[in-house]
Structure formats: C-alpha cells, structure tokens
N, C-alpha and C positions, 0 to 999 in steps of 0.2 A: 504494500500500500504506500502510496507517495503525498504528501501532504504543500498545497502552496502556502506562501508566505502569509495570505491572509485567512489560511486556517487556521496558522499558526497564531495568529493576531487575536483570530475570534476566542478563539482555546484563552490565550491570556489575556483576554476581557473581562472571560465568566470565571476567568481564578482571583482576579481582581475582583471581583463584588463579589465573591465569592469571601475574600482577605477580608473584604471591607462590613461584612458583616462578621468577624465573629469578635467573642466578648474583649480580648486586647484593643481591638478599633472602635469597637463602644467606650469601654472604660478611657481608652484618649480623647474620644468627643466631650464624655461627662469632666474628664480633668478642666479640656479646653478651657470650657463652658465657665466652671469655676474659677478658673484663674483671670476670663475676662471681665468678671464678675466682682470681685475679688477687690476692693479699691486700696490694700497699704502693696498690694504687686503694682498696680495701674501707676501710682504714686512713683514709686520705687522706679519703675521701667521709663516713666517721665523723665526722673529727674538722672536716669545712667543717661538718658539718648542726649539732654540738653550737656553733662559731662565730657559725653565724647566727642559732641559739635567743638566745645569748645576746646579738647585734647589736640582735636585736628588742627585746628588755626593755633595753637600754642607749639602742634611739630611743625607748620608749617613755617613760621617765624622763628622758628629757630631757639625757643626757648626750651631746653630742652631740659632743666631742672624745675621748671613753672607743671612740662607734660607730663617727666618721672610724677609729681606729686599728683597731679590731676589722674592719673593710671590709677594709684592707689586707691585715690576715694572713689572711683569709678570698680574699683575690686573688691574696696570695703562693702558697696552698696549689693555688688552681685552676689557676693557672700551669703549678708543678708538677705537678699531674696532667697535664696538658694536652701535655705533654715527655716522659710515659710511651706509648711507640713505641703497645700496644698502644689506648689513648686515640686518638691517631691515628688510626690504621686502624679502628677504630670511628666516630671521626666523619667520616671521609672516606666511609665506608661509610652513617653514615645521608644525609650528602648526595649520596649517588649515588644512592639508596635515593629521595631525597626530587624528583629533578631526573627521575625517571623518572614519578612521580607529576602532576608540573609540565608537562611534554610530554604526557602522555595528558589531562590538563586542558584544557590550549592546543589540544592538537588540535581534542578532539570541540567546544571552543566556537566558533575558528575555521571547521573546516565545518558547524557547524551555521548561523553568520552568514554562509556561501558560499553554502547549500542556499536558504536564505528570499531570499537577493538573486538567484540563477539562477532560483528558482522564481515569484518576483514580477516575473520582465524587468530588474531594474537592474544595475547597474553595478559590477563585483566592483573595481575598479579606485578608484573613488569612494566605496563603500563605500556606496551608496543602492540602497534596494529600487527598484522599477517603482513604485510609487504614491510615492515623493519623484522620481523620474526624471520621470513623470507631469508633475505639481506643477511641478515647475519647468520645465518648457516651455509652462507654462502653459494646459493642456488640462485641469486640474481645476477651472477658475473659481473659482481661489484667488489670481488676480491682476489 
C-alpha cells in the first residue's frame, strides 16, 4: 500500500485533535485561563515587559552596569512569578503538554527508521538497511 503526502497530512490532522483533546491539553487551557485571570501574574508580567523595554535602550547606549542591574530586577520579578503556585501548574502543564508532542515525534521517526531497515532486509539491531548489510559483506563490489 502506498500513501500520498496528503494522507499523510490528513492522518496528522486527526492525531492532532486527537493530542488536543486529551486531559494534559485541557488541564493547559484550565492553567491558561487562570493565569490570565490571575491579576498579581498580569501585574508582574507588566511590569518585567516595561523592564526589559527599558534593558534594551540601556544595552543599546551603552550602559552596560545601569543593564547588569536592570537584568536582575527583571530576574528578581521572574523569580517571583515563577513561586506563584498557579505559574507552576501552568508550566508543568505546558511541559507535559510538550513531552507528549516529543513521544508522538520519537515514535512515528523511530518506526519509520524500523519500517525502511525491515523492509530493505537489514539489521534493526545495527541500525543498517539491506543495501549497507549488502555492502558490507561484501556482495556489492564495493570492496
């Protein structure tokens, strides 16, 4: 059976909504939700983005112990946010979120580099198609 590019597409559509329904893609909606919700993060993320405007125009003139200090309160504040429980559980969430994405990656590469070396005769163990299997026993008069 031989599959075109846009079966292939279709197939990861419906594994995609498929991702996007289960309870890790919910629980990072319900974090979202909360964190935009949320007004001492709202606060917080104000006043890092107004820090880093101004980090920028302090590296860009050249001040470069005015930027070191302005980096730190801009670290101090992230910190901070980062010890707000619901911060937490938002990023714990986009990395579960993100580690399911990373497995469905790993997967379909891994047997798709299983399918090409069962399907050429080599060596899933070795990690060589049938035409390097071939080759090195010397039957392709490449030695």
């Amino acid at each position: 059976m031989s599959y075109t590019k846009s079966d292939i597409l279709d197939k990861a559509k419906e594994l995609a909504e498929m991702i996007a329904q289960t309870e890790e893609v919910d629980f990072f909606k319900r974090a979202e939700q909360q964190i935009n919700e949320n007004r001492n993060v709202s606060t917080l993320v104000a006043r890092i983005k107004q820090l880093q405007k101004e980090a920028v125009n302090l590296q860009h003139y050249g001040k470069h112990e005015a930027h070191k200090e302005m980096e730190a309160k801009i670290d101090a504040l992230m910190a901070e946010m980062d010890s707000i429980p619901v911060v937490q559980e938002f990023k714990q969430s986009q990395s579960d979120v993100n580690d399911i994405l990373q497995m469905v990656s790993h997967t379909i590469s891994n047997t798709v580099t299983d399918e090409i070396i069962e399907s050429t005769g080599g060596d899933q163990l070795k990690g060589t198609t049938g035409s390097a299997e071939s080759c090195s026993s010397g039957s392709c008069g490449c030695h």
